[in-house]
N, C-alpha and C positions, 0 to 999 in steps of 0.2 A: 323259909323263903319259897318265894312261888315259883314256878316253870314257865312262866308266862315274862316276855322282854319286856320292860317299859322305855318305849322312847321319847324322851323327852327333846321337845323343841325350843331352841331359843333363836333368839336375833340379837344383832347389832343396835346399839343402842344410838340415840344421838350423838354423842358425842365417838363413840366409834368411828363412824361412819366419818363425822369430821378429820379424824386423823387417818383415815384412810385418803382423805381428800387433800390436806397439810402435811403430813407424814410427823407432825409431833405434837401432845396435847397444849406445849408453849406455842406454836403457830396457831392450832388452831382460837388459844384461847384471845392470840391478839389480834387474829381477825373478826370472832364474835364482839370485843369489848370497843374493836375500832370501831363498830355500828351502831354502839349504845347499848349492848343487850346487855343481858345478864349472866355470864358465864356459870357461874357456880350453882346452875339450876339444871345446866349441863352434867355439872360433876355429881351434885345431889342424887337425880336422875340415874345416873350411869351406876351408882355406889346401891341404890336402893334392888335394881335391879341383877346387876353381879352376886348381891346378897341374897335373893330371891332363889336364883339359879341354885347358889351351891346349897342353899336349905332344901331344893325341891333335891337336889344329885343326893342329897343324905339320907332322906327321906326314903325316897325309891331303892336306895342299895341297899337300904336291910330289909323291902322286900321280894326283890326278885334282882335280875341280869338289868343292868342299864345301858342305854344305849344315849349318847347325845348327841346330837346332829344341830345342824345351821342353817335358818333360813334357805340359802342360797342351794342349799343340798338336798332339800324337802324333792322338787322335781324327779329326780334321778334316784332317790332310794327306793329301795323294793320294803315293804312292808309286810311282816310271817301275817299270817291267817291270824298268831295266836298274840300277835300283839296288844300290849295296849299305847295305847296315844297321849301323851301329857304336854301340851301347848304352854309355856308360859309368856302369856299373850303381850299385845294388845287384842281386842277384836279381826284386826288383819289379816294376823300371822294363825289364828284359827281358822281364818275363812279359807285361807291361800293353802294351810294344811288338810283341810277338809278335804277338797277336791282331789289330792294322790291319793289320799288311804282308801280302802274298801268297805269291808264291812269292821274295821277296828273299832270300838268304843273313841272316841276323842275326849279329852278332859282338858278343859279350859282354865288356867290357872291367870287370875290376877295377880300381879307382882307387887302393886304399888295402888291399894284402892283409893287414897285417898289423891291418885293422881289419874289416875282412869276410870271411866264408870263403869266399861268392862259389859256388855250385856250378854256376850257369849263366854263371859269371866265368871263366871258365879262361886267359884270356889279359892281360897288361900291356899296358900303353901301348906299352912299348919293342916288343913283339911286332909291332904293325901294318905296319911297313915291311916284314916279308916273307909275315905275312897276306894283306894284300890282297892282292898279285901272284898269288901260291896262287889265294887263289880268282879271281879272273878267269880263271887259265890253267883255272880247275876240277879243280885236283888237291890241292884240300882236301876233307876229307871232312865230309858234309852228315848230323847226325843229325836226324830227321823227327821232329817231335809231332803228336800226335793232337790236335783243338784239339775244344770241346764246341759247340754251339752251339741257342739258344732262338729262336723261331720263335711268334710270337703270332699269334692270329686276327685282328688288325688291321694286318697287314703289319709290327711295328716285328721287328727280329732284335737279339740280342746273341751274341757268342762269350766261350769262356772259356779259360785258357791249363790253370791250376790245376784250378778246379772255377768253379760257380755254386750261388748260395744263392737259393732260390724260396721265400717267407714274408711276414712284416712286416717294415716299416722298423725297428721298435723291440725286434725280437725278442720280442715277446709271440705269445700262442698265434695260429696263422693255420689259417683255415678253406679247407676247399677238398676236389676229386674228385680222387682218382688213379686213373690207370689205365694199364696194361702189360699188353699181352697179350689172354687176356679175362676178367683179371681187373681189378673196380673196386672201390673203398671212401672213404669217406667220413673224412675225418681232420681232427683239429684236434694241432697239433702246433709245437714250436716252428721248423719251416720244414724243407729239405728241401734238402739237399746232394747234388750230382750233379758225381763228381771224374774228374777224366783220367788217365793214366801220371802222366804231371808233377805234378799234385798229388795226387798218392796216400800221400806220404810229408811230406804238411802234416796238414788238416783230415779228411781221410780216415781218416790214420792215428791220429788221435786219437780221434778215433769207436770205429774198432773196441777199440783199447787202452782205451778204457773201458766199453765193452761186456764185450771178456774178462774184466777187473778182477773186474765184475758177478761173470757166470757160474762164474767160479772160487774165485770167494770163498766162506767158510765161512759168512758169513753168511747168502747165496744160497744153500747148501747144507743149511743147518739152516732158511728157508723153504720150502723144496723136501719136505724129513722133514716138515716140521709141517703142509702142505697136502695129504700123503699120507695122512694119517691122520685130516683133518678128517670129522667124520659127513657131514656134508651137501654133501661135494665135491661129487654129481652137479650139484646148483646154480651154474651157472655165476657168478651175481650176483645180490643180495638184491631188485633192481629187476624191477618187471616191464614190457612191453611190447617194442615189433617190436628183435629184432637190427638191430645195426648192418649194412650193404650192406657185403658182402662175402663173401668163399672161408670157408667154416667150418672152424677149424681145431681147433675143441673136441674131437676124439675121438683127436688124435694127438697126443699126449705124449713130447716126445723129452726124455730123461735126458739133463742137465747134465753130463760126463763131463771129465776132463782131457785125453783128447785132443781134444772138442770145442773146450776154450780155446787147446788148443795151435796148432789147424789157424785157427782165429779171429785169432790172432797171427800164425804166419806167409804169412798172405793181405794182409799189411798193407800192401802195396805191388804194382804190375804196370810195366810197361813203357811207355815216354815214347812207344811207338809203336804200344800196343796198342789193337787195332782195336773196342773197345769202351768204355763209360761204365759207371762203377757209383755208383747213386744211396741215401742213406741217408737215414731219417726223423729229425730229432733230439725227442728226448721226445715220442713219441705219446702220448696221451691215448683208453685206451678208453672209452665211453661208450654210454648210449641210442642216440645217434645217430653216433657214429663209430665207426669201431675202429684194430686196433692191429697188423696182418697186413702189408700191403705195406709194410714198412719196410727191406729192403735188394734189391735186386736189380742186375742186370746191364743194361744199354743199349747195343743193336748195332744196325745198319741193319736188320733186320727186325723190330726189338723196341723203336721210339722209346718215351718217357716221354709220358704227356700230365696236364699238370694243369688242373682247371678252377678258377680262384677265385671263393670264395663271400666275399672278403671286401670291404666296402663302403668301406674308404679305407685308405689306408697300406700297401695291398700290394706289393711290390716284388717285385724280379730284379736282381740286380746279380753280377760276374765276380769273381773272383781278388781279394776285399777290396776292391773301389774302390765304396765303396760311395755315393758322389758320381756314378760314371757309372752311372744304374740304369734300368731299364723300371717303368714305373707297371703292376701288377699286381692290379685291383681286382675285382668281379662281374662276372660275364660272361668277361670275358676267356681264353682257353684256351692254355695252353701246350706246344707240342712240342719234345721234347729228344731231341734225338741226337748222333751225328758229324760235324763240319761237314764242308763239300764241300770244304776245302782245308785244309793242313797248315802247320804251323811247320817251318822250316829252319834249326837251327843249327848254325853253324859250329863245329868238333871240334879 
């Protein structure tokens, strides 16, 4: 047996979760069947996974100390140096694991492949007996993620595996300064996405795939003809009084083009180990007082994100959809985004 802890992770499975919410699997199963569903895909599920569990708890006991912990406990455990990390996923509970540990190995365990695709799952239960030895001798190979990480003026930090989403809790318009660079502006927007390698090919990539949509579309193209030919283009807006704070972009008119949407499209993804952040606006709103210009760029160690919030309650920050573990993000408060100082480690 080895000297080295293995912690294995689990979660709540669907149906858990229901009888946490009903307090017995007869309630909850006649509130599923009251809707029409399929209850016993609940139990399937729940039975496949339970069985996962205690094959992976057999597995690891004959070869070192095991340790099992609970979703909900991930946050608040302390993690040895000489640990190793055993996930038995979905992709989530990897991602949401990744960001506590340090420099541990992580091992991503599929429970159920013919029920998840699993892409940070690559290995089975049955797998582990000759995993673990692999890496302790360290002749498994270690892929590196780049993890994000937020940074408040009040000492609090959060990291991200995927991305982070900086806005309101309710997803209504959120006020607030941005600034990159030297350049600043003033935005009201539906909040503000900032993704990794690893989540570039989630939320990221929806983003830009409906941006292309926009730009390529004939309908975009037939607004494009009919605001070239308006009289009174040089008028930027029927309003009068001060521009919005920011880079004036009003004299440079870049044509909507197909290979514009093409190169738009395929930027839709980067590498789980690249050494930079790319942050998107979701739905700016130009206005009197805001505009609608820093809405995509790049985030590297010489070029962190900073937001400041202008808004008076409900602002947040939360990681990779958890949006239960979040930073209060209200007036005043000032946010810095960049690279964290330490990386994810999964096991290949």
């Amino acid at each position: 047996m080895t000297e080295y802890k293995l912690i294995l992770v689990k979660r709540r499975t669907r149906l858990e979760e229901l009888v946490v919410r009903y307090n017995t699997v007869q309630q909850a199963q006649f509130y599923i069947e009251r809707l029409g569903a399929d209850f016993s895909d609940y139990l399937e599920e729940d039975r496949r996974y339970h069985h996962s569990v205690h094959q992976a708890q057999q597995q690891l006991s004959q070869l070192g100390r095991v340790q099992t912990i609970d979703r909900e406990h991930v946050p608040n455990f302390i993690f040895g140096a000489q640990d190793i990390v055993v996930v038995v996923g979905q992709d989530g509970l990897v991602a949401n694991t990744l960001k506590y540990v340090t420099e541990q190995p992580l091992i991503g365990v599929n429970p159920d492949p013919m029920r998840w695709d699993g892409v940070l799952l690559p290995f089975t239960v049955e797998d582990l007996s000759f995993i673990i030895p692999e890496v302790i001798r360290k002749r498994r190979s270690l892929k590196e993620v780049t993890l994000a990480k937020v940074e408040l003026n009040d000492g609090q930090y959060l990291y991200g595996v995927n991305d982070l989403f900086i806005g309101r809790k309710t997803h209504v318009s959120a006020r607030y300064e941005v600034r990159i660079g030297s350049s600043v502006e003033q935005q009201s927007s539906s909040g503000v996405i900032v993704s990794t390698g690893m989540g570039s090919t989630g939320w990221f990539k929806s983003v830009l795939a409906g941006a292309a949509g926009v730009v390529g579309s004939e309908a975009w193209q037939n607004i494009q003809s009919n605001e070239a030919f308006t009289p009174d283009r040089g008028s930027r807006s029927s309003h009068s009084g001060p521009e919005p704070k920011g880079k004036d972009y009003s004299e440079a008119h870049i044509p909507v083009t197909a290979s514009a949407q093409g190169s738009m499209t395929s930027m839709n993804h980067f590498g789980w180990d690249a050494p930079y952040l790319y942050f998107t606006v979701r739905e700016p709103f130009p206005s009197r007082t805001t505009a609608a210009n820093l809405v995509f760029g790049q985030i590297h160690p010489k070029q962190p994100l900073h937001i400041v919030s202008q808004m008076p309650e409900d602002g947040v920050i939360f990681s990779d959809g958890v949006e239960q573990d979040f930073l209060e993000f209200n007036s005043g408060v000032e946010a810095t985004i960049g690279l964290a100082e330490k990386r994810g480690r999964l096991v290949v």
